[in-house]
PDB file of N, H, CA, C and O in Angstrom:
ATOM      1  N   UNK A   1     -46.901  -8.172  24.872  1.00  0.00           N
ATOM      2  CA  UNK A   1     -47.967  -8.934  24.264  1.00  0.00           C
ATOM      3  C   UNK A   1     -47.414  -9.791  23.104  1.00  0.00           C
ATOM      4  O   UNK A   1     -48.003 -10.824  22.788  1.00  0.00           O
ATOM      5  N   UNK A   2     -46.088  -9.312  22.343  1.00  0.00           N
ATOM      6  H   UNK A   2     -45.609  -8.473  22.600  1.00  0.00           H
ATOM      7  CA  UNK A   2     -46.589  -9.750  21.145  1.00  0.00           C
ATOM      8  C   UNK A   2     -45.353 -10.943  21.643  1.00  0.00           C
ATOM      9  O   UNK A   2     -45.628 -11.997  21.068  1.00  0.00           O
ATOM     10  N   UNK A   3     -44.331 -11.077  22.354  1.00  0.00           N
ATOM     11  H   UNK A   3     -44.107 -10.221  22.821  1.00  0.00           H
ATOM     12  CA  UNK A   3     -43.226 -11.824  23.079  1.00  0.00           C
ATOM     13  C   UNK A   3     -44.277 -13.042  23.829  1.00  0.00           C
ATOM     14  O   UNK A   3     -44.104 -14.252  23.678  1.00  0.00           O
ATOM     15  N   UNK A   4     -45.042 -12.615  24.401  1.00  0.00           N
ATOM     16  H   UNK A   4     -45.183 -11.632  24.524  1.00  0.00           H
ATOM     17  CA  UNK A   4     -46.190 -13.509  25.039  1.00  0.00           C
ATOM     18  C   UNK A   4     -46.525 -14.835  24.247  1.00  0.00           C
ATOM     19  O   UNK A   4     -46.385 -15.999  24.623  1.00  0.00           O
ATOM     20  N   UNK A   5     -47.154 -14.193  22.678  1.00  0.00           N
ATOM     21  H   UNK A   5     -47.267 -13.248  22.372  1.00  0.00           H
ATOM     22  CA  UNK A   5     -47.835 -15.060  21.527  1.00  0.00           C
ATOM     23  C   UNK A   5     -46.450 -15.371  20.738  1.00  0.00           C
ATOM     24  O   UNK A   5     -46.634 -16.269  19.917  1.00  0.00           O
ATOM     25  N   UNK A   6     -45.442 -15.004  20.750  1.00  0.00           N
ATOM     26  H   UNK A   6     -45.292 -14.274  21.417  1.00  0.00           H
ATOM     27  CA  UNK A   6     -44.621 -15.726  20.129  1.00  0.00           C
ATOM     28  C   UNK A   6     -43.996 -17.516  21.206  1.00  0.00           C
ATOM     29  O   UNK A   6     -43.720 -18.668  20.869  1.00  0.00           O
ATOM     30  N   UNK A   7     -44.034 -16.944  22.189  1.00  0.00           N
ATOM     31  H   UNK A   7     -44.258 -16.008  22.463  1.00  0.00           H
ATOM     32  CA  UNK A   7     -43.829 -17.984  22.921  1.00  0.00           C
ATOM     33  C   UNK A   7     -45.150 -19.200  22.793  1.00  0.00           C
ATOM     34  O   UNK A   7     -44.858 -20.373  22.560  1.00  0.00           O
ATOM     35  N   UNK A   8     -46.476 -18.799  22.956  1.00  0.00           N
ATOM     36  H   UNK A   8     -46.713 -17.846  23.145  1.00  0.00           H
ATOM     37  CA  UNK A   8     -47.380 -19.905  22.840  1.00  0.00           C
ATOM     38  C   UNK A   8     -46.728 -20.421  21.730  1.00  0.00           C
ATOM     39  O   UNK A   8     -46.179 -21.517  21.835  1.00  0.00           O
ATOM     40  N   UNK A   9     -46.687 -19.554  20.249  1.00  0.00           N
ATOM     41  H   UNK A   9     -47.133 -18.663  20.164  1.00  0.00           H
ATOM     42  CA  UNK A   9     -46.598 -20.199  18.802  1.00  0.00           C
ATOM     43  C   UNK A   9     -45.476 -21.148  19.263  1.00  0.00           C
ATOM     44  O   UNK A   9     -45.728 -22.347  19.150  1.00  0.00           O
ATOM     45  N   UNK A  10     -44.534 -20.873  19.656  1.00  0.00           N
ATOM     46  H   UNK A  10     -44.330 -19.899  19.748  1.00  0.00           H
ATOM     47  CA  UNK A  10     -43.401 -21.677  19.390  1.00  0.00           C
ATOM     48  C   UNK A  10     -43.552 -22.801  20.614  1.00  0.00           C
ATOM     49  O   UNK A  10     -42.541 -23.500  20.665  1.00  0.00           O
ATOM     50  N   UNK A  11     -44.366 -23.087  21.426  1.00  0.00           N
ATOM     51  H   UNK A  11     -45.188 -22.519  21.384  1.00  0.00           H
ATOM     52  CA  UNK A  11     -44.661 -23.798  22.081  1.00  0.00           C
ATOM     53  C   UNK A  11     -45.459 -25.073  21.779  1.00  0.00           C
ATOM     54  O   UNK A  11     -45.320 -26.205  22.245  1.00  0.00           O
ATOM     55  N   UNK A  12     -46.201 -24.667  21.015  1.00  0.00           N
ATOM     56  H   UNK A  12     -46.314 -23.748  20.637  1.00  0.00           H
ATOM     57  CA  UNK A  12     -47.283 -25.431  19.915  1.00  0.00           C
ATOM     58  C   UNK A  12     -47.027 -26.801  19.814  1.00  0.00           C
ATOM     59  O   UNK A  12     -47.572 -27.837  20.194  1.00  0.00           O
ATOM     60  N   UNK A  13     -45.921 -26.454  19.115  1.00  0.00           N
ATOM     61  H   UNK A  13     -45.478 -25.612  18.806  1.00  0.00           H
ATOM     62  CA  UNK A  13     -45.188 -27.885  18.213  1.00  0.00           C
ATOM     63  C   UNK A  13     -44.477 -29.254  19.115  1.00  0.00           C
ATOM     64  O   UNK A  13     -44.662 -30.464  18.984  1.00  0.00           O
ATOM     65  N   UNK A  14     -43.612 -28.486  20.049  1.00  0.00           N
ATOM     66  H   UNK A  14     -43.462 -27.503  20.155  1.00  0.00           H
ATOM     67  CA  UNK A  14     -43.020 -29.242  20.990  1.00  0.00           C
ATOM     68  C   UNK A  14     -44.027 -29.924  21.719  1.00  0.00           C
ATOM     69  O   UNK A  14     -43.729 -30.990  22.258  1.00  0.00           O
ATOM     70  N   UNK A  15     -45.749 -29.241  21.864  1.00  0.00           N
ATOM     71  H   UNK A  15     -45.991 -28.375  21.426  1.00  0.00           H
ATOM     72  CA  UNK A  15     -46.735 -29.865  23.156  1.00  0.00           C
ATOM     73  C   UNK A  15     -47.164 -31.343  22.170  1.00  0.00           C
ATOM     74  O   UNK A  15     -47.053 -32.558  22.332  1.00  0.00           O
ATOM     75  N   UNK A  16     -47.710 -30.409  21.074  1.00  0.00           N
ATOM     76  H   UNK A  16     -47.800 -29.422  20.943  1.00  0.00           H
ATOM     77  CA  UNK A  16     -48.253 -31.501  19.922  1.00  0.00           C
ATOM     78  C   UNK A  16     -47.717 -32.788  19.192  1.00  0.00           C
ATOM     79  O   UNK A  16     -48.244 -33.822  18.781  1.00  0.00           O
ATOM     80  N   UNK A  17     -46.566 -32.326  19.206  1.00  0.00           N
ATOM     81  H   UNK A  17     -46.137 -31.486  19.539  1.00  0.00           H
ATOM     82  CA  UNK A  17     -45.429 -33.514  18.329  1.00  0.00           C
ATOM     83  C   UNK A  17     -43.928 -32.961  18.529  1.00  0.00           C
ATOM     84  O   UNK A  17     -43.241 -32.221  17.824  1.00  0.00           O
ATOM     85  N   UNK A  18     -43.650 -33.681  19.906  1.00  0.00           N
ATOM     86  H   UNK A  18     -44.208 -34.283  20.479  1.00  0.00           H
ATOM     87  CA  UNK A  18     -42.427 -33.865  20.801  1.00  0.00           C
ATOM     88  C   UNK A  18     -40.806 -34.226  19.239  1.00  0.00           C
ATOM     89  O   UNK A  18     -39.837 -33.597  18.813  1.00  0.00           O
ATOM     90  N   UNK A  19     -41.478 -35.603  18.972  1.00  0.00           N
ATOM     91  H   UNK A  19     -42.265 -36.113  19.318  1.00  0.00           H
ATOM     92  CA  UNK A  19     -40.994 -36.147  18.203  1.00  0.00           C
ATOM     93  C   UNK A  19     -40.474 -35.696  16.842  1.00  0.00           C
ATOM     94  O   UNK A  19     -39.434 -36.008  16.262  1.00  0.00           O
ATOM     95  N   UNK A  20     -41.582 -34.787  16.440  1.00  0.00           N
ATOM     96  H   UNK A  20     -42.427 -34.534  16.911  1.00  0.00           H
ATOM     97  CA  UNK A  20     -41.361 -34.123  14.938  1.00  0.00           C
ATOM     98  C   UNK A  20     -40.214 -33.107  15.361  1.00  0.00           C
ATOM     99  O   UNK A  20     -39.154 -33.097  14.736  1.00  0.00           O
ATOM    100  N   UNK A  21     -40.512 -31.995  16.756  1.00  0.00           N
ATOM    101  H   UNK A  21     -41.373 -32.003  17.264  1.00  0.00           H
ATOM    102  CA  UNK A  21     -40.168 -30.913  17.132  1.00  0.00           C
ATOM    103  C   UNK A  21     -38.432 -31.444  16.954  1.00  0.00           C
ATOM    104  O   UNK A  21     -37.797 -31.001  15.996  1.00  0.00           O
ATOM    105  N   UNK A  22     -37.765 -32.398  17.938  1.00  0.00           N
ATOM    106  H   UNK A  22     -38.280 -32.758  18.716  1.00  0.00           H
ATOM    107  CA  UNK A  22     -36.880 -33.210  18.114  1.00  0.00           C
ATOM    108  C   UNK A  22     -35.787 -33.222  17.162  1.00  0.00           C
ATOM    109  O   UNK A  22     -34.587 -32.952  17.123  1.00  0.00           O
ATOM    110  N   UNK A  23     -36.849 -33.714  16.301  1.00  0.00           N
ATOM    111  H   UNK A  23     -37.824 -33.933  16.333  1.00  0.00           H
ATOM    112  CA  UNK A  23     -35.697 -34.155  14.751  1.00  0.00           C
ATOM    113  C   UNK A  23     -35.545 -32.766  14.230  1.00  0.00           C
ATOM    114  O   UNK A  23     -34.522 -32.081  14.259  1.00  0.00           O
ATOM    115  N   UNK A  24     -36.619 -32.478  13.789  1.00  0.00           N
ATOM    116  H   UNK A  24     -37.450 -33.035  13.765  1.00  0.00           H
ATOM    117  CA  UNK A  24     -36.287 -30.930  13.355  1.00  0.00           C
ATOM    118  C   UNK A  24     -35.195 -30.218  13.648  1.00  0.00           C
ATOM    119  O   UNK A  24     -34.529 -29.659  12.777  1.00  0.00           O
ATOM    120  N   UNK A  25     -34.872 -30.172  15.118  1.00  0.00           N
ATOM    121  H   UNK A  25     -35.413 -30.625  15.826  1.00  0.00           H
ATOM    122  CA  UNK A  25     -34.048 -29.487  15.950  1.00  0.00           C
ATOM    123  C   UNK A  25     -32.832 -30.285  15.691  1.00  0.00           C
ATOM    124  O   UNK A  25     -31.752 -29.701  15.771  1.00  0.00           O
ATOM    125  N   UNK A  26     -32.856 -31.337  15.440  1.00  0.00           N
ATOM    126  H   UNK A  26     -33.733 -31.812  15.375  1.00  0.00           H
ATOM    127  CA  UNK A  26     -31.362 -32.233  15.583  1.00  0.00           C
ATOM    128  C   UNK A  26     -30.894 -31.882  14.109  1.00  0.00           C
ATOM    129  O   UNK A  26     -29.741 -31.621  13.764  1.00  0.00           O
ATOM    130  N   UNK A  27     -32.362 -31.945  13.076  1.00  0.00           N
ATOM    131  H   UNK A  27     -33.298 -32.158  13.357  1.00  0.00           H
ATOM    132  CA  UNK A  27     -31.611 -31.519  12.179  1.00  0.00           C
ATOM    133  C   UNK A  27     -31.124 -30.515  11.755  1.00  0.00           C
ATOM    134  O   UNK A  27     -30.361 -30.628  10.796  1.00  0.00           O
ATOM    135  N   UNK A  28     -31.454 -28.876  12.444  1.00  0.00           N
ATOM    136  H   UNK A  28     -32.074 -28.784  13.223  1.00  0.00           H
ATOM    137  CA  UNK A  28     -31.145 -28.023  12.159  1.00  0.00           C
ATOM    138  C   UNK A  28     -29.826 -27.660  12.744  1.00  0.00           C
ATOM    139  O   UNK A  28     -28.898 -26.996  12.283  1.00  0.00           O
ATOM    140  N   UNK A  29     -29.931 -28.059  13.488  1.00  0.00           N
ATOM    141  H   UNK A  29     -30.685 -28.598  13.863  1.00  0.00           H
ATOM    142  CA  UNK A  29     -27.834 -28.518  14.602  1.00  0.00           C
ATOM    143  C   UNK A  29     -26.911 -29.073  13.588  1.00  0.00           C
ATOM    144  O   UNK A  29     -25.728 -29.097  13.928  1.00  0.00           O
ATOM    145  N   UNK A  30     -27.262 -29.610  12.193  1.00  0.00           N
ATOM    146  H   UNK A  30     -28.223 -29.591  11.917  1.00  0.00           H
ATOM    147  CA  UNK A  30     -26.435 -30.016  11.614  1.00  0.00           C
ATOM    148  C   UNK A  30     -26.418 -29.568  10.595  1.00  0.00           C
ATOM    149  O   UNK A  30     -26.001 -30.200   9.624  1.00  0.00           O
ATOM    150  N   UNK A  31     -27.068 -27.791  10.489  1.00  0.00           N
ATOM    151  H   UNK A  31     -27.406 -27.278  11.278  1.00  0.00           H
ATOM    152  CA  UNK A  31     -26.935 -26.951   9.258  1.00  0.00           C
ATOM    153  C   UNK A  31     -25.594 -26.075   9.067  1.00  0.00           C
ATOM    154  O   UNK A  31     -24.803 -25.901   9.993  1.00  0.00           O
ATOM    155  N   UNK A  32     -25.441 -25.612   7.948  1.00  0.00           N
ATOM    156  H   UNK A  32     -26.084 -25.753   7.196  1.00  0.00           H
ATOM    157  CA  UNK A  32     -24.074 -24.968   8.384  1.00  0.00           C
ATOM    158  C   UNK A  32     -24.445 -23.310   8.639  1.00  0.00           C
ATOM    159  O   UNK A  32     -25.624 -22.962   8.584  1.00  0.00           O
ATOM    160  N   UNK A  33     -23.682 -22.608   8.838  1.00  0.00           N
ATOM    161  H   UNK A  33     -22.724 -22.891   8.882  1.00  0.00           H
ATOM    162  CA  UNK A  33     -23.726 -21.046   9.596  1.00  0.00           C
ATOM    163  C   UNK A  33     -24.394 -20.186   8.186  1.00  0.00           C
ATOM    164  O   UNK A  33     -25.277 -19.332   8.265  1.00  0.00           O
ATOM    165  N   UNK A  34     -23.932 -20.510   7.298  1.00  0.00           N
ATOM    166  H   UNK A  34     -23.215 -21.204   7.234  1.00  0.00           H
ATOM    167  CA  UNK A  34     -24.944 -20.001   5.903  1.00  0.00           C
ATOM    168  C   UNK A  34     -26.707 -20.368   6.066  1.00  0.00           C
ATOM    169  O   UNK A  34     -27.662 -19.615   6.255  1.00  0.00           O
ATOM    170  N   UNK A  35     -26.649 -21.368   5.952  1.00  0.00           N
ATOM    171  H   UNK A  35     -25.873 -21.980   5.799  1.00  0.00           H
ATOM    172  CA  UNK A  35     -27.742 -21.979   6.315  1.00  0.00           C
ATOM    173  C   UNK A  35     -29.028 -21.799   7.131  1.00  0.00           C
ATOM    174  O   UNK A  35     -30.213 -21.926   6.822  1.00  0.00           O
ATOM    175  N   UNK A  36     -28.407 -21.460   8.281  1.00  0.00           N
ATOM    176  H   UNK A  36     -27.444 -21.357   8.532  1.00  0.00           H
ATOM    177  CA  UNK A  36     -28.967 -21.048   9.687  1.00  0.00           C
ATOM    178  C   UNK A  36     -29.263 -19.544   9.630  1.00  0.00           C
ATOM    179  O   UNK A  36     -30.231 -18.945  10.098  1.00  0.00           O
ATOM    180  N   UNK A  37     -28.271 -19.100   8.989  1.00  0.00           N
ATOM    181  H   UNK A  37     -27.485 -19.587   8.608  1.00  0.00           H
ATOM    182  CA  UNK A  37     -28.595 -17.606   8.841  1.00  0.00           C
ATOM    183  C   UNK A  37     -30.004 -17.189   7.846  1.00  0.00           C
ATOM    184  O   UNK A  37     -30.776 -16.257   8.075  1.00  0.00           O
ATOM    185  N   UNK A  38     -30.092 -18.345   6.482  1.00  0.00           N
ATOM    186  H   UNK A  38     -29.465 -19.102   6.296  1.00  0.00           H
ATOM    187  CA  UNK A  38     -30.707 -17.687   5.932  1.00  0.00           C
ATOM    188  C   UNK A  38     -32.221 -18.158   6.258  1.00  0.00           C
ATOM    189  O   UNK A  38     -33.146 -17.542   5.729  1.00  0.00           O
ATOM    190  N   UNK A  39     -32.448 -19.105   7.013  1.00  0.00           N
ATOM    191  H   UNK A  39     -31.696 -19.606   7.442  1.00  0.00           H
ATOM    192  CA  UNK A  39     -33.360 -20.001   8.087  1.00  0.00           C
ATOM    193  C   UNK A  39     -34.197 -18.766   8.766  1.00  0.00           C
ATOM    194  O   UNK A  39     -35.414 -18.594   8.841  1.00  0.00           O
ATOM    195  N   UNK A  40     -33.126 -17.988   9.223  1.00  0.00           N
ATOM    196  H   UNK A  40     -32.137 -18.128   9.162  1.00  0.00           H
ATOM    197  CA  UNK A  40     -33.143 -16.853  10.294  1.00  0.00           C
ATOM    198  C   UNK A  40     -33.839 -15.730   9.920  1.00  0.00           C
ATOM    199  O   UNK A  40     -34.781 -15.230  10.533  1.00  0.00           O
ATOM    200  N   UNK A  41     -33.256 -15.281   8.708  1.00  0.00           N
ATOM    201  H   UNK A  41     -32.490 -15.687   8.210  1.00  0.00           H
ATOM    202  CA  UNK A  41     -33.847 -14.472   7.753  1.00  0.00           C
ATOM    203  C   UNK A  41     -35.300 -14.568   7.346  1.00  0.00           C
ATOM    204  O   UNK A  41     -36.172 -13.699   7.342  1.00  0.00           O
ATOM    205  N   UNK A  42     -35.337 -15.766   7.024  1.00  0.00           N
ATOM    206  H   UNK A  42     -34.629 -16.472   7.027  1.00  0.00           H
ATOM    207  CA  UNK A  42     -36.640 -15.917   6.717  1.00  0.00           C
ATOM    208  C   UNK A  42     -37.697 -15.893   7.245  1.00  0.00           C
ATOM    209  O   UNK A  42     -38.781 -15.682   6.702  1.00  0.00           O
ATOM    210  N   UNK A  43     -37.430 -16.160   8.641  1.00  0.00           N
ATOM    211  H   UNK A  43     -36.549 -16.331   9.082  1.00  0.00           H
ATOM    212  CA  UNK A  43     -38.187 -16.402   9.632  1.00  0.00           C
ATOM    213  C   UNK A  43     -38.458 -14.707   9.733  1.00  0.00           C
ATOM    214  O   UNK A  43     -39.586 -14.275   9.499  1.00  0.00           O
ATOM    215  N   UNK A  44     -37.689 -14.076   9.985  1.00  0.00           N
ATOM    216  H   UNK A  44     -36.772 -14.427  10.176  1.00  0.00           H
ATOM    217  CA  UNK A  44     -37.787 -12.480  10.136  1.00  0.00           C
ATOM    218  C   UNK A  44     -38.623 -11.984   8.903  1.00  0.00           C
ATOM    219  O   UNK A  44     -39.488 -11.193   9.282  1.00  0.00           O
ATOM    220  N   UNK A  45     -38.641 -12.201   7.521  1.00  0.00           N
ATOM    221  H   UNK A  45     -37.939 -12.843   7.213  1.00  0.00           H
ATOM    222  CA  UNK A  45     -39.172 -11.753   6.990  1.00  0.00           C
ATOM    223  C   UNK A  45     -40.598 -12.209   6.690  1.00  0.00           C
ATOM    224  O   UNK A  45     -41.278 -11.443   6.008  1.00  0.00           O
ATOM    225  N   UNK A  46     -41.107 -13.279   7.079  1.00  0.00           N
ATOM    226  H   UNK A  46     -40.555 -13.902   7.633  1.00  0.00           H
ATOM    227  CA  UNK A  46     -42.324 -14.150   6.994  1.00  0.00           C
ATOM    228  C   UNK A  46     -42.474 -13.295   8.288  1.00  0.00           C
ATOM    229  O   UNK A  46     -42.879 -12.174   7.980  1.00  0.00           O
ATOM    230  N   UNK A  47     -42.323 -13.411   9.379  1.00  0.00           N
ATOM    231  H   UNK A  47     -41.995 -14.322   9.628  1.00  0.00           H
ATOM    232  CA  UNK A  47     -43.032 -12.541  10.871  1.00  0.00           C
ATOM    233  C   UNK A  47     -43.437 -11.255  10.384  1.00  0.00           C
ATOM    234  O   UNK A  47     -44.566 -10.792  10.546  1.00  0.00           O
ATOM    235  N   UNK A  48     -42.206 -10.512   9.600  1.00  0.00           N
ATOM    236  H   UNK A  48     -41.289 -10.888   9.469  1.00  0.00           H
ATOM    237  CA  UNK A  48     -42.648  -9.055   9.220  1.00  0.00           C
ATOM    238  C   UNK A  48     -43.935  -8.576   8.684  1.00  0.00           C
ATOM    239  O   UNK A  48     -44.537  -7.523   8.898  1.00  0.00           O
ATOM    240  N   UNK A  49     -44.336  -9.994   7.640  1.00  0.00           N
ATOM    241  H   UNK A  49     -43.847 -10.850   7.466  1.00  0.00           H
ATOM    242  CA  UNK A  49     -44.887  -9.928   6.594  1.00  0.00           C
ATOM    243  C   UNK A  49     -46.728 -10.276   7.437  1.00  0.00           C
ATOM    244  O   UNK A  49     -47.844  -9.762   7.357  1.00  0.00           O
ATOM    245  N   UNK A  50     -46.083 -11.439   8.191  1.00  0.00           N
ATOM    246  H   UNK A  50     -45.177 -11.856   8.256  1.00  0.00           H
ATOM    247  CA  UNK A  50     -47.128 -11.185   9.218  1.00  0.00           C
ATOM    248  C   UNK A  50     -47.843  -9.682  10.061  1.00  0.00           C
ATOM    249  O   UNK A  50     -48.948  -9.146  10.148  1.00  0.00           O
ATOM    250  N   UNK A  51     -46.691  -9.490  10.481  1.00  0.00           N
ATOM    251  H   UNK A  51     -45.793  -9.925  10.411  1.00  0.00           H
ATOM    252  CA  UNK A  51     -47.079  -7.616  11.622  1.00  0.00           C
ATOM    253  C   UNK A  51     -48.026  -6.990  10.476  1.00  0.00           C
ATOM    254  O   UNK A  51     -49.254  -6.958  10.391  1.00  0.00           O
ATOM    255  N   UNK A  52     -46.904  -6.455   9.535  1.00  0.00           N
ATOM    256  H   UNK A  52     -45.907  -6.481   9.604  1.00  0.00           H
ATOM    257  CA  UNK A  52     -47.463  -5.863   8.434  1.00  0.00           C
ATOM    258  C   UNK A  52     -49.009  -6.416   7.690  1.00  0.00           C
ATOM    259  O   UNK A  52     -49.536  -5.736   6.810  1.00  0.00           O
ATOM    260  N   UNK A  53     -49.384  -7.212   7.987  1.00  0.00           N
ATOM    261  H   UNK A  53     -48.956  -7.764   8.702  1.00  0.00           H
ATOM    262  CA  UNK A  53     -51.046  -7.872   6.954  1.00  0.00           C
ATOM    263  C   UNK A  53     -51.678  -7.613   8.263  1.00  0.00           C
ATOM    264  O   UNK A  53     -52.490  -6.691   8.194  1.00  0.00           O
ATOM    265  N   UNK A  54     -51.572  -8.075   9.291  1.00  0.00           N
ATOM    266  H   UNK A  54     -50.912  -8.825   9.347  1.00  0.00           H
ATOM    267  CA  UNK A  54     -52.161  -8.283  10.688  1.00  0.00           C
ATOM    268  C   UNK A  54     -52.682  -6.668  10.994  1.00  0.00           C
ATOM    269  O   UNK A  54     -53.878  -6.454  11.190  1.00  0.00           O
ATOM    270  N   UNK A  55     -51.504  -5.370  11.021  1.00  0.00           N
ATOM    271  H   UNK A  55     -50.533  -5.543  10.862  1.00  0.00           H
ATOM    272  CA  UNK A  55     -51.710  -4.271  11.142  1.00  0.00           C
ATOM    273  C   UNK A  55     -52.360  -3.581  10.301  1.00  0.00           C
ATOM    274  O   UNK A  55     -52.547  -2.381  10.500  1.00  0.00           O
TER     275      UNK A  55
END
């Protein structure tokens, strides 16, 4: 279920604004490995923070 709604979410953006999605992505291809990691991180801890309020 919850692999399901992560896929709509992340689907969202690309249906809505191809263009925004695009650059975003081109620009994040040109972050460095610090960068990306802490991108990564964050993302993990904002989701957590999500489960956790949601539950």
């Amino acid at each position: 279920m919850a692999f399901g709604l992560m896929l709509v979410l992340e689907g969202v953006l690309p249906l809505v604004a191809p263009q925004v999605w695009r650059d975003t992505f081109r620009r994040m291809t040109e972050l460095n490995d610090g960068q990306l990691r802490f991108a990564g991180l964050l993302s993990m801890a904002i989701g957590l923070l999500i489960v956790l309020v949601v539950k």
